[in-house]
C-alpha atoms as an extended CHARMM CRD file, in Angstrom:
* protein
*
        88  EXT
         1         1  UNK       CA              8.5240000000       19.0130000000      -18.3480000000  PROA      1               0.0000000000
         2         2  UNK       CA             10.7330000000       17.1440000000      -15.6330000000  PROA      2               0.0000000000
         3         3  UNK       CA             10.3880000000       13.9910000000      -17.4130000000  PROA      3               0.0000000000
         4         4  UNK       CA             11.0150000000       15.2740000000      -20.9870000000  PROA      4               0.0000000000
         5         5  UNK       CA             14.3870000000       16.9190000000      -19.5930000000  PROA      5               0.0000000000
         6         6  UNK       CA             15.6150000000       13.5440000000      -17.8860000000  PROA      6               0.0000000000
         7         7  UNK       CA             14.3900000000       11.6520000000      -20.7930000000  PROA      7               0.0000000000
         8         8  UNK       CA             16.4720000000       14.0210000000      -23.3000000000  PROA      8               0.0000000000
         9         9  UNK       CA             19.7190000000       13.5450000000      -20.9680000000  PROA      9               0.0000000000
        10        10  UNK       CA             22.4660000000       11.7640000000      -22.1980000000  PROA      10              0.0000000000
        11        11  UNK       CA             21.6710000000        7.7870000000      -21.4010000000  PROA      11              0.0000000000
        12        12  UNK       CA             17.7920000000        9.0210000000      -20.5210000000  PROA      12              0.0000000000
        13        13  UNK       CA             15.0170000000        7.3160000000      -22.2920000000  PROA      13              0.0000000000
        14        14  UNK       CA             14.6490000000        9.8680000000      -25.9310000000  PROA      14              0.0000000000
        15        15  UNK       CA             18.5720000000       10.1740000000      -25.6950000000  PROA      15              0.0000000000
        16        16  UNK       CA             19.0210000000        6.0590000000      -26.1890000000  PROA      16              0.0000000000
        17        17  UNK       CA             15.8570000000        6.3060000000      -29.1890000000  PROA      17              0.0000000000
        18        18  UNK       CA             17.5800000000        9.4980000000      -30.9800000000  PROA      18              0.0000000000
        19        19  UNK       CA             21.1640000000        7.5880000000      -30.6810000000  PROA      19              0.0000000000
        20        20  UNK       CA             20.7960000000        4.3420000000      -31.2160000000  PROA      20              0.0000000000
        21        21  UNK       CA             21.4070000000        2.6250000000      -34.4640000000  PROA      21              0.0000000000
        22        22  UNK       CA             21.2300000000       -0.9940000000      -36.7350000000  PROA      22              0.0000000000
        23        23  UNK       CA             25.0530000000       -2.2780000000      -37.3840000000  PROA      23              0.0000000000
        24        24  UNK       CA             23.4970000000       -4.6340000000      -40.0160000000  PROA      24              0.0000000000
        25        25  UNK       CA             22.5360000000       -1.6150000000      -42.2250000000  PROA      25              0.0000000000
        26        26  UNK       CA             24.6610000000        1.0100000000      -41.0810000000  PROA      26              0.0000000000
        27        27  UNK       CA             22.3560000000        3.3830000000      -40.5010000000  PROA      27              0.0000000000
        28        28  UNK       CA             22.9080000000        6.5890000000      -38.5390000000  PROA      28              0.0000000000
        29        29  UNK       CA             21.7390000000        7.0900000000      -35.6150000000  PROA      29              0.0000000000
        30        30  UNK       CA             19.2440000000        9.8560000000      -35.9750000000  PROA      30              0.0000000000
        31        31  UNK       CA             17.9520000000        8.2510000000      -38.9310000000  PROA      31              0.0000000000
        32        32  UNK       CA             17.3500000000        4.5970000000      -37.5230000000  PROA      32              0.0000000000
        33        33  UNK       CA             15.2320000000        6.5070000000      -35.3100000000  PROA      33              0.0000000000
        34        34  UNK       CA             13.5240000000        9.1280000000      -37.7360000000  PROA      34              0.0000000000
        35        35  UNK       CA             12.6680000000        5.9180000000      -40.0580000000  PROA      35              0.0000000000
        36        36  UNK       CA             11.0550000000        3.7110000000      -37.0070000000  PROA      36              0.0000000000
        37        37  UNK       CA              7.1550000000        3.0390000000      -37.4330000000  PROA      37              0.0000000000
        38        38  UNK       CA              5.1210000000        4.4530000000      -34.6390000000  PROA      38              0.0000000000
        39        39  UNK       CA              4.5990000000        1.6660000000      -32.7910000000  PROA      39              0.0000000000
        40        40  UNK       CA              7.6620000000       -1.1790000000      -33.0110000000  PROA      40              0.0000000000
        41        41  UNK       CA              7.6060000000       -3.4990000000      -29.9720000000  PROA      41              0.0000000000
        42        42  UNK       CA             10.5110000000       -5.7810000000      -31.1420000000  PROA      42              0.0000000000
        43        43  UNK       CA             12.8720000000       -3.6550000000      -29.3030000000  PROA      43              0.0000000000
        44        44  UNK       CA             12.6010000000       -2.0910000000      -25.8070000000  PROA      44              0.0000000000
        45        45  UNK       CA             13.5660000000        1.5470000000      -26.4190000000  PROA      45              0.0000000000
        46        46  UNK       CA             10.5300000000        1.6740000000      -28.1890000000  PROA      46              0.0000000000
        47        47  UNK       CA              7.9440000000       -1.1400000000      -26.8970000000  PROA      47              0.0000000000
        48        48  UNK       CA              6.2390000000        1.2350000000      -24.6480000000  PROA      48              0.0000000000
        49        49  UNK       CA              6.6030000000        4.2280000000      -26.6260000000  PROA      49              0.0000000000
        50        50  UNK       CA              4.0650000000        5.8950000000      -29.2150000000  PROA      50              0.0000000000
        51        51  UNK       CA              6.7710000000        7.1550000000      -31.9420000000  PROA      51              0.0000000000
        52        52  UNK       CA              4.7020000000        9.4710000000      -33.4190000000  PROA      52              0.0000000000
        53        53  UNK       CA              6.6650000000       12.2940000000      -35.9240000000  PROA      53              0.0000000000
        54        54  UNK       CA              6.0210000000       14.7030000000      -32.9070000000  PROA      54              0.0000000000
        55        55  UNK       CA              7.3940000000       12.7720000000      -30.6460000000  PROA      55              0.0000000000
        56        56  UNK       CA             10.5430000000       11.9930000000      -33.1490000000  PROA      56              0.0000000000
        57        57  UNK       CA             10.9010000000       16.1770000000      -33.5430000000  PROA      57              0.0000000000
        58        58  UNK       CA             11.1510000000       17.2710000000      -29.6290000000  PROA      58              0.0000000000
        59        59  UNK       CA             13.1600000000       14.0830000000      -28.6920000000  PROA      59              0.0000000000
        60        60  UNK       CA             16.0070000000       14.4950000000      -31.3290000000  PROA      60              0.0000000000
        61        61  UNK       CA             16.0480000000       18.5930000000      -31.0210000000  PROA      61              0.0000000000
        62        62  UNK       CA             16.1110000000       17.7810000000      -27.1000000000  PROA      62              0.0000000000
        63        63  UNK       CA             18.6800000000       14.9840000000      -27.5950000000  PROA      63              0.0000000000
        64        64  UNK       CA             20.9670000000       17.3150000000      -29.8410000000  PROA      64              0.0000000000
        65        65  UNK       CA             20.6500000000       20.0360000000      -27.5790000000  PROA      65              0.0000000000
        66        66  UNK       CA             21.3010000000       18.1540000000      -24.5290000000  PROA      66              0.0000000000
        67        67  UNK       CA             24.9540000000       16.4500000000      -26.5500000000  PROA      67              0.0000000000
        68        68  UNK       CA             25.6430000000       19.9680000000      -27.3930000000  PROA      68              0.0000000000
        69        69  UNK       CA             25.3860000000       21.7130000000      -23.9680000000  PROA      69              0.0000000000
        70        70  UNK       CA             27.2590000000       18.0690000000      -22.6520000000  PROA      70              0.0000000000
        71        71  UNK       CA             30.1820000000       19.0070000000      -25.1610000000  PROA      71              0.0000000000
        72        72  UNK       CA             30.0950000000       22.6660000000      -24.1500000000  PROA      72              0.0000000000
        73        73  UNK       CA             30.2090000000       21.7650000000      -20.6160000000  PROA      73              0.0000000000
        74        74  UNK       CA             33.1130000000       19.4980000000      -20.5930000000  PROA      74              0.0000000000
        75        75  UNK       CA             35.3250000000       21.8510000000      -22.7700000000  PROA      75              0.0000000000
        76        76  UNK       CA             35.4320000000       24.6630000000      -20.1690000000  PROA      76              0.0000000000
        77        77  UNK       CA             35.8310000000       22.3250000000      -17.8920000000  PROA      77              0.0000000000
        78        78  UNK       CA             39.9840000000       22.2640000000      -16.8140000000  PROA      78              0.0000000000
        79        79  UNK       CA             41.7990000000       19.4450000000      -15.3390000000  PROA      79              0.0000000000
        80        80  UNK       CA             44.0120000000       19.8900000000      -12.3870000000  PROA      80              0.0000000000
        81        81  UNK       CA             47.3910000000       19.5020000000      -14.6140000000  PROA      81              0.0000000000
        82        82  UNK       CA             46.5610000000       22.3940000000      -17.0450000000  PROA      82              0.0000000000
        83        83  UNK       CA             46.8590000000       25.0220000000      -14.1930000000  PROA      83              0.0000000000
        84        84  UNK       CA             50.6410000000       24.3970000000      -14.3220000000  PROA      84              0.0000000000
        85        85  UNK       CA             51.2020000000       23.7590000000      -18.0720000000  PROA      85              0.0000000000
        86        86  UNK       CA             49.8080000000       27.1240000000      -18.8840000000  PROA      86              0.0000000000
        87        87  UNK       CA             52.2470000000       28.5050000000      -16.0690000000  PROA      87              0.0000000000
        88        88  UNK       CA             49.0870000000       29.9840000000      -14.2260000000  PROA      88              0.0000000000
């Protein structure tokens, strides 16, 4: 479960798969990924990785969760400045 979380992490192993995309076609992310065979070892994201549809399903929920709660995170998040715009 330990790795799954750090792999799903922004940057982490699943996060770079879910995000990452082909210029040449302008594919979106999730889909470049969604759309790669199970086993692909012209690349190194996914050389050592069995992409099966499972795989694809947990890692991009995981992924999206994981930018969501990142997003969530940094909005409540208040920099020093704002204490003495909003006259607090």
């Amino acid at each position: 479960m330990l790795d799954y979380l750090t792999d799903i992490l922004p940057f982490g192993d699943a996060w770079q798969r879910v995000h990452s995309t082909n210029l040449k076609e302008l594919k979106l992310p999730i889909i470049s990924n969604i759309k790669m065979p199970e086993h692909y070892s012209e690349d190194a994201r996914w050389r050592h990785v069995r992409n099966t549809p499972f795989r694809k399903t947990i890692e991009t929920i995981g992924s999206l969760l994981s930018d969501f709660m990142t997003l969530k995170i940094l909005g409540h998040l208040k920099l020093f400045s704002e204490k003495n715009h909003h006259g607090n």
